[in-house]
TIROTI-246302 format. One record per residue (C-alpha): x, y, z; chain; residue number from 0; residue in three letters. Coordinates in steps of 0.05 Angstrom, whole numbers, plus 5000, padded with zeros to 4 digits. Layout:
BEGIN
+------+------+------+-------+-----+-----+
!   c1 !   c2 !   c3 ! chain !   n ! res !
+------+------+------+-------+-----+-----+
!    X !    Y !    Z !     A ! NUM ! ALA !
...
+------+------+------+-------+-----+-----+
END
This chain:
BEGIN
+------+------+------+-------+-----+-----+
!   c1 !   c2 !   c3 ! chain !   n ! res !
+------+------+------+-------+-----+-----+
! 1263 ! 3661 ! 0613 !     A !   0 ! UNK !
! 1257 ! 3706 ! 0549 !     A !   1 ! UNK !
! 1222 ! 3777 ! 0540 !     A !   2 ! UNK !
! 1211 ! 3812 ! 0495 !     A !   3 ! UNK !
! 1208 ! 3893 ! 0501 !     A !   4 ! UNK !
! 1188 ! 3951 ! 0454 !     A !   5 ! UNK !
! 1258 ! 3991 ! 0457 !     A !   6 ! UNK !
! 1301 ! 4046 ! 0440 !     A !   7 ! UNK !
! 1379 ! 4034 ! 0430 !     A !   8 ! UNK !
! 1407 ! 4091 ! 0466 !     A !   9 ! UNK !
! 1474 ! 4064 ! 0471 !     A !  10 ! UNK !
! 1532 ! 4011 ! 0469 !     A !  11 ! UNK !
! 1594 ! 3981 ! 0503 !     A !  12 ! UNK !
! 1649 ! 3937 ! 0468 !     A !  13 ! UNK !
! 1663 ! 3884 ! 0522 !     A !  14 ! UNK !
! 1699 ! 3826 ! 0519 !     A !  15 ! UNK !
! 1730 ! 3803 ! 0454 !     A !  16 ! UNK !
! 1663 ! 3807 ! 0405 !     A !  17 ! UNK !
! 1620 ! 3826 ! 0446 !     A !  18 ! UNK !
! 1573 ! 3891 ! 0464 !     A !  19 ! UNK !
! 1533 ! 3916 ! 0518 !     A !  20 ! UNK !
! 1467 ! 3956 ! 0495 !     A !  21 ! UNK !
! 1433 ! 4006 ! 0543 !     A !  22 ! UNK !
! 1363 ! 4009 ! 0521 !     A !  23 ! UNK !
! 1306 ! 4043 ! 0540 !     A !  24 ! UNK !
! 1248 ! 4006 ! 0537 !     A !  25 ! UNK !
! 1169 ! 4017 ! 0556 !     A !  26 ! UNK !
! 1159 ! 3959 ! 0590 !     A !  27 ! UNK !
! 1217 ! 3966 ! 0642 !     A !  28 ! UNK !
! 1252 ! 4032 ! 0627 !     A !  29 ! UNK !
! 1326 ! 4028 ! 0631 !     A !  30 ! UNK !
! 1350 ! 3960 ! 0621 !     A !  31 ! UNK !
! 1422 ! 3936 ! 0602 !     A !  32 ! UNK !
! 1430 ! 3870 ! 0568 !     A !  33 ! UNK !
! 1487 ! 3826 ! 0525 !     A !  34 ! UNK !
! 1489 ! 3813 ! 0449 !     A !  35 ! UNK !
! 1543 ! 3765 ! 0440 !     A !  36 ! UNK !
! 1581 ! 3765 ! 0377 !     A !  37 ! UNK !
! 1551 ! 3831 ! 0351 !     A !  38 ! UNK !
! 1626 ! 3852 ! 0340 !     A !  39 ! UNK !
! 1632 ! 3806 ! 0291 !     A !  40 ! UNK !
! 1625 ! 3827 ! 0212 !     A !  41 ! UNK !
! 1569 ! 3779 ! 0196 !     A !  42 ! UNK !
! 1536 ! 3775 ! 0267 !     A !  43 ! UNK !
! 1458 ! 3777 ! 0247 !     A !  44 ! UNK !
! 1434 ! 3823 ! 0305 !     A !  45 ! UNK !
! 1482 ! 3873 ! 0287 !     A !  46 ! UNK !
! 1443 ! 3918 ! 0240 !     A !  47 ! UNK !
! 1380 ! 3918 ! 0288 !     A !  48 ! UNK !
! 1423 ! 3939 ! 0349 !     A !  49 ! UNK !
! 1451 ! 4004 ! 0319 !     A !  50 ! UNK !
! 1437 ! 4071 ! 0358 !     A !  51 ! UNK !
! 1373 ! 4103 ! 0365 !     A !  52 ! UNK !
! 1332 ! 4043 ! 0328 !     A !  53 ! UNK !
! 1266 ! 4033 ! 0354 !     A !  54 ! UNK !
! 1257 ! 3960 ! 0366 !     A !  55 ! UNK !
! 1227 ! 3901 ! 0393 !     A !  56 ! UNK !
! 1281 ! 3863 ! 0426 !     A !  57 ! UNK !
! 1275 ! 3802 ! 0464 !     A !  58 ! UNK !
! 1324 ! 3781 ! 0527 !     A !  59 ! UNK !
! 1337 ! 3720 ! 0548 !     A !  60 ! UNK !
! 1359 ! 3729 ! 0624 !     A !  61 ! UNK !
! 1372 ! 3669 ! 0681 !     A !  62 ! UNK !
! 1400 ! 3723 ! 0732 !     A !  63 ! UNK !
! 1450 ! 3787 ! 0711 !     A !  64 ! UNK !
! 1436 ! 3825 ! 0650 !     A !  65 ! UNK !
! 1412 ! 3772 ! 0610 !     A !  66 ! UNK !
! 1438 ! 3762 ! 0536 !     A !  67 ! UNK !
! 1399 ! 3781 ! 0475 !     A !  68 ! UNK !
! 1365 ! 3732 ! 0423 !     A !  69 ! UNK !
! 1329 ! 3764 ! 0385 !     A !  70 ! UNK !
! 1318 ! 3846 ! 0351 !     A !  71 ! UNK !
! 1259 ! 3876 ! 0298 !     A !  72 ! UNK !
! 1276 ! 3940 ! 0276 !     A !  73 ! UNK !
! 1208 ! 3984 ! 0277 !     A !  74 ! UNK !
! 1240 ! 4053 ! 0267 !     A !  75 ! UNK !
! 1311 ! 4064 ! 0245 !     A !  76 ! UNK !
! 1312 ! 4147 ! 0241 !     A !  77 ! UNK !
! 1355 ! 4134 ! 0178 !     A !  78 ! UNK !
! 1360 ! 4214 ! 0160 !     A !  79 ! UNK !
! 1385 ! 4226 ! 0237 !     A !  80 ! UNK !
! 1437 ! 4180 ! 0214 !     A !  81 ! UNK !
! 1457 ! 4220 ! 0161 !     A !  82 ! UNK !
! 1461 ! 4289 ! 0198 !     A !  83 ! UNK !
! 1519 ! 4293 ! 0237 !     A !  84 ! UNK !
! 1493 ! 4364 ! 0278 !     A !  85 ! UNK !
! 1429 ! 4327 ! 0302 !     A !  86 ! UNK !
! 1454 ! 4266 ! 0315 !     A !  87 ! UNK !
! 1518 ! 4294 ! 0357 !     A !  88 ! UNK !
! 1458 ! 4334 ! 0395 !     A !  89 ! UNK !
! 1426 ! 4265 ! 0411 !     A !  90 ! UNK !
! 1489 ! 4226 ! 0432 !     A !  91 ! UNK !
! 1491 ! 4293 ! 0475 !     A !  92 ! UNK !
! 1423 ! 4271 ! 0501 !     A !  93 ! UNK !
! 1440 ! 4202 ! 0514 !     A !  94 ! UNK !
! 1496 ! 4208 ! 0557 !     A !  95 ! UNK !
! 1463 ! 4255 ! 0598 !     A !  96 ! UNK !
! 1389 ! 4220 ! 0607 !     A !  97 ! UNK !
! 1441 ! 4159 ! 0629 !     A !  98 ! UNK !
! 1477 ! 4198 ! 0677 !     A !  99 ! UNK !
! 1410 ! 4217 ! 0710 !     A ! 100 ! UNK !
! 1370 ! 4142 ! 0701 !     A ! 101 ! UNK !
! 1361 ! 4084 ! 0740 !     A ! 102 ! UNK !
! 1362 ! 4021 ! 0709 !     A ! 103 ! UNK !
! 1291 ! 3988 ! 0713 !     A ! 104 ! UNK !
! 1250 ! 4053 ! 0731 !     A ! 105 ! UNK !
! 1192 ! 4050 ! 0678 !     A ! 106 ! UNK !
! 1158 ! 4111 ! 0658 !     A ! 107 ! UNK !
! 1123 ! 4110 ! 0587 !     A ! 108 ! UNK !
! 1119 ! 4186 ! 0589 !     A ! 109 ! UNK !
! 1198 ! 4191 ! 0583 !     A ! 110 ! UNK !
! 1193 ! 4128 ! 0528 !     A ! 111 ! UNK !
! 1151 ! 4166 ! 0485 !     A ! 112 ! UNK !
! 1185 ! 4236 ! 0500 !     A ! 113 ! UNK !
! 1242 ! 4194 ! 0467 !     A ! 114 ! UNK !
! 1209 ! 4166 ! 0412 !     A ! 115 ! UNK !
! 1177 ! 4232 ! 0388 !     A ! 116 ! UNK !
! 1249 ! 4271 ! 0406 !     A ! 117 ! UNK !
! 1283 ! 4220 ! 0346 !     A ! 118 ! UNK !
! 1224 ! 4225 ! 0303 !     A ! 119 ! UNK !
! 1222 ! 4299 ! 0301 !     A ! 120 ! UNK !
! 1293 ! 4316 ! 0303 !     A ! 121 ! UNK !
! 1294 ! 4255 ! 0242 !     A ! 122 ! UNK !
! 1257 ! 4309 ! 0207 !     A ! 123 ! UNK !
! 1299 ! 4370 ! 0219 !     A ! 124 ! UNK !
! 1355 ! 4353 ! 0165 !     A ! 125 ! UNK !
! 1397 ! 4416 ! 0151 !     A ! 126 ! UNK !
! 1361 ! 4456 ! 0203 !     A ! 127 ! UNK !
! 1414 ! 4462 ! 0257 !     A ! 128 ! UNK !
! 1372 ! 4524 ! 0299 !     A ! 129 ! UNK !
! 1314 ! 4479 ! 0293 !     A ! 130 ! UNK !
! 1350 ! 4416 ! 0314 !     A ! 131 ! UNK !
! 1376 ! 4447 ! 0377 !     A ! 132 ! UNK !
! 1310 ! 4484 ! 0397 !     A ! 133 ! UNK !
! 1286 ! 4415 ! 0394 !     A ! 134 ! UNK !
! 1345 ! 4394 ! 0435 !     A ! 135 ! UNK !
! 1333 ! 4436 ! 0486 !     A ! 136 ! UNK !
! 1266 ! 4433 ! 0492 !     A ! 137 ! UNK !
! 1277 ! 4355 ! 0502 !     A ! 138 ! UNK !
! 1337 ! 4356 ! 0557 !     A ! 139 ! UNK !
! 1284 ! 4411 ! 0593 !     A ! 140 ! UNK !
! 1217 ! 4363 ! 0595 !     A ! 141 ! UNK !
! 1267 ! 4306 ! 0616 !     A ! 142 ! UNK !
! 1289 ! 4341 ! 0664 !     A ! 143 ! UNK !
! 1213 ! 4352 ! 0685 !     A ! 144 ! UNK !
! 1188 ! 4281 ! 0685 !     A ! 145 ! UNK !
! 1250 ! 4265 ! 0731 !     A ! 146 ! UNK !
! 1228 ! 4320 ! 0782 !     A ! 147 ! UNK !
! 1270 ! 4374 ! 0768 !     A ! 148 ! UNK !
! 1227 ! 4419 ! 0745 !     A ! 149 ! UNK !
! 1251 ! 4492 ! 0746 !     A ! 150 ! UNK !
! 1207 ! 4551 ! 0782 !     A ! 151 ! UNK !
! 1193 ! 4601 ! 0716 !     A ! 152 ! UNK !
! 1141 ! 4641 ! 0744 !     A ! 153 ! UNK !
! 1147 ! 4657 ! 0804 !     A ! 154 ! UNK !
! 1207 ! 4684 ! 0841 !     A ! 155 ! UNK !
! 1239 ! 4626 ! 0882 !     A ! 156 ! UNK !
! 1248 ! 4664 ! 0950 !     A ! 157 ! UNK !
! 1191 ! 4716 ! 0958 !     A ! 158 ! UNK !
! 1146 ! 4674 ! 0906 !     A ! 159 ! UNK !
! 1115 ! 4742 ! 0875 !     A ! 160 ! UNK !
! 1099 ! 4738 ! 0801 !     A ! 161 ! UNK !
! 1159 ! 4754 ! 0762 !     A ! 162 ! UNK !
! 1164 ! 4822 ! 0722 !     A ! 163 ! UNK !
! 1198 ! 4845 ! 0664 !     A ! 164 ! UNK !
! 1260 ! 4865 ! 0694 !     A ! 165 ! UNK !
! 1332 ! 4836 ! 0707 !     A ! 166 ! UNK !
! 1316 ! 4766 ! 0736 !     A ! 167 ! UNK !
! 1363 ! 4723 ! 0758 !     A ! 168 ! UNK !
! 1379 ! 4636 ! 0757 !     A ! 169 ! UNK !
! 1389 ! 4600 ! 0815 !     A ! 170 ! UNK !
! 1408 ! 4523 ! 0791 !     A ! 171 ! UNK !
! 1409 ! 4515 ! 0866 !     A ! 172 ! UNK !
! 1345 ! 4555 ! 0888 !     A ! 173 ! UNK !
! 1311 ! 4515 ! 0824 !     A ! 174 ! UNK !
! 1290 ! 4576 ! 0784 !     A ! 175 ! UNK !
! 1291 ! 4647 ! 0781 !     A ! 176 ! UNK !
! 1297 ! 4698 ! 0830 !     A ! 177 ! UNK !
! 1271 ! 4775 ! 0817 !     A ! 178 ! UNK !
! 1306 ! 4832 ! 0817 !     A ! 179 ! UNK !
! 1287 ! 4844 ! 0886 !     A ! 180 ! UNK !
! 1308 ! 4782 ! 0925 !     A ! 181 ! UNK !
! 1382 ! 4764 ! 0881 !     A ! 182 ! UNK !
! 1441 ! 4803 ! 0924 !     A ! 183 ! UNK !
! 1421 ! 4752 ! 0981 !     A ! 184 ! UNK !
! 1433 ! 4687 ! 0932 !     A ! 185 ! UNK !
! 1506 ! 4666 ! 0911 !     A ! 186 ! UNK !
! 1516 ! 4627 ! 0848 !     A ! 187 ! UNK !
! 1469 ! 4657 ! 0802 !     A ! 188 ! UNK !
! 1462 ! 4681 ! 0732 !     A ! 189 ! UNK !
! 1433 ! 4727 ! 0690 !     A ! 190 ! UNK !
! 1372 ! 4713 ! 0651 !     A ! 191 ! UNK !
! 1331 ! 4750 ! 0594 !     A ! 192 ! UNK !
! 1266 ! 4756 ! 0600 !     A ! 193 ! UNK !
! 1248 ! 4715 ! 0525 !     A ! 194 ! UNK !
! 1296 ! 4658 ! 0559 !     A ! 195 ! UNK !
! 1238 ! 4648 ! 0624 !     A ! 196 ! UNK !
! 1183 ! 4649 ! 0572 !     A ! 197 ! UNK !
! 1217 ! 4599 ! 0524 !     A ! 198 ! UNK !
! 1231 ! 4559 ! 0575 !     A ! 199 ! UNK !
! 1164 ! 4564 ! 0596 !     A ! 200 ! UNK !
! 1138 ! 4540 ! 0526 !     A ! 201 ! UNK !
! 1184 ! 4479 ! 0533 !     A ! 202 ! UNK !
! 1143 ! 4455 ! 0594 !     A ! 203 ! UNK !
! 1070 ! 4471 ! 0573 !     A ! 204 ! UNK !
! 1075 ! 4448 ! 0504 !     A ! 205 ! UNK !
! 1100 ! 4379 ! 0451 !     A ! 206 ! UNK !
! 1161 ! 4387 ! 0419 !     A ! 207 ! UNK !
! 1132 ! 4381 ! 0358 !     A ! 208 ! UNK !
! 1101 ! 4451 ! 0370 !     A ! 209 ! UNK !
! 1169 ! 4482 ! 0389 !     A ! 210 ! UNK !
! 1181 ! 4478 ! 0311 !     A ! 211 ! UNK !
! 1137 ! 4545 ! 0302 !     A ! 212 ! UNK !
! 1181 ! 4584 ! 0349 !     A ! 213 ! UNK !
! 1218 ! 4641 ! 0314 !     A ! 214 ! UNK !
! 1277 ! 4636 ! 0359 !     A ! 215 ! UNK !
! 1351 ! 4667 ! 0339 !     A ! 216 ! UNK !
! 1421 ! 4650 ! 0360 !     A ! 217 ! UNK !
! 1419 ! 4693 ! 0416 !     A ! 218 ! UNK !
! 1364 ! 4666 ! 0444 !     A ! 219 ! UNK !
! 1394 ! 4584 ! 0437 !     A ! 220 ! UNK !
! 1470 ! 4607 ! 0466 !     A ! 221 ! UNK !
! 1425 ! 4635 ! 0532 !     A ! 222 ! UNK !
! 1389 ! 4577 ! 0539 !     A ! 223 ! UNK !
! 1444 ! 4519 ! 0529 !     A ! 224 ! UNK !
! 1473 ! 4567 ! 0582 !     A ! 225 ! UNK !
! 1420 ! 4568 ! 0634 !     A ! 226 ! UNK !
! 1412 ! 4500 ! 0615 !     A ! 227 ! UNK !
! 1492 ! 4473 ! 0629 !     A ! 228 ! UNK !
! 1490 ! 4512 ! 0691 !     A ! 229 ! UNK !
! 1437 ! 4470 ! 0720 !     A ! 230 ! UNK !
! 1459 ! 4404 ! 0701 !     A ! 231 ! UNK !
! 1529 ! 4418 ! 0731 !     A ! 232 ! UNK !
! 1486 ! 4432 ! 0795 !     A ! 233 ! UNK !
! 1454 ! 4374 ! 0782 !     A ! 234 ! UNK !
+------+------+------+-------+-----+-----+
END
């Protein structure tokens, strides 16, 4: 039985001796894993369309397991991501995390096209490295979202009173912040500045492609990716 899928590569596997396995996320099905055999090889014709982060239609041929692919049309190929290695080691980054955190056959066309718009506007962002990884982050945080871990940024996790301008505090285990108030009774927490909560608030209430008018400095991104690896180690 064949089908065929509207897909993005997000990665692949060398198995066997000319063979790879592609991990591709797909709006019919979500995650799905499936064979191209012979793509290894120099003059293998799927080759070109199976190359990370196209956007394709791909169709699977599958009796029972993974199922093997037969055939690929590239729609998008994000050829200035390919160009850029900052943004494109930022998505890789992406990658392996969104397939730490997937199952395989879980469709959700809200994270496909959060995907699709991710490479399209980061495609965009050549020589723009603050840009690329407000984008970045703005991404890994509405991910997050979709897959239910959506982090408490206005209210304070324990006595759940709005949260004021002073020293708040992150709780990766509380799922958000905790005032000034309530932290000596939480272990495992970290500092956070006040523009952090209400960037990270912008990430959830808004596209990405709006997080491109953001005035945002250095500062600002080294807190974030902070808060930000803190909670997927919790995670």
């Amino acid at each position: 039985m064949e089908k065929t899928y509207q897909g993005i590569i997000l990665a692949k596997k060398n198995i066997g001796e000319a063979d790879r396995l592609y991990f591709i996320y797909t709006l019919e099905e979500g995650l799905v894993k499936a064979v191209g055999r012979g793509t290894r090889k120099t003059k293998a014709k799927l080759s070109a369309g199976l190359e990370n982060f196209n956007l394709i239609q791909i169709t699977i041929a599958k009796n029972r397991g993974m199922g093997n692919i037969v055939g690929v049309t590239i729609e998008k190929n994000f050829s200035l991501l390919k160009t850029n290695f900052y943004s494109l080691k930022l998505v890789f980054q992406a990658s392996q995390l969104f397939r730490e955190w997937v199952v395989s056959k879980e469709e959700d066309q809200k994270i496909f096209y959060l995907w699709k718009n991710f490479l399209g506007i980061i495609n965009q962002t050549k020589d723009k490295e603050k840009k690329s990884n407000l984008i970045y982050l703005g991404f890994i945080f509405q991910i997050l979202d979709l897959l239910g871990y959506r982090l408490e940024v206005r209210r304070c996790v324990i006595c759940r009173n709005k949260l004021k301008n002073n020293q708040n505090y992150f709780s990766a285990q509380k799922g958000g912040i905790i005032c000034s108030n309530c932290y000596p009774d939480v272990f495992n927490k970290i500092k956070i500045s006040n523009n952090s909560i209400k960037l990270i608030r912008i990430f959830f209430s808004n596209k990405l492609e709006t997080l491109l008018k953001l005035r945002i400095n250095k500062d600002d991104i080294e807190e974030l990716e902070k808060i930000l690896n803190f909670f997927i180690k919790w995670i």
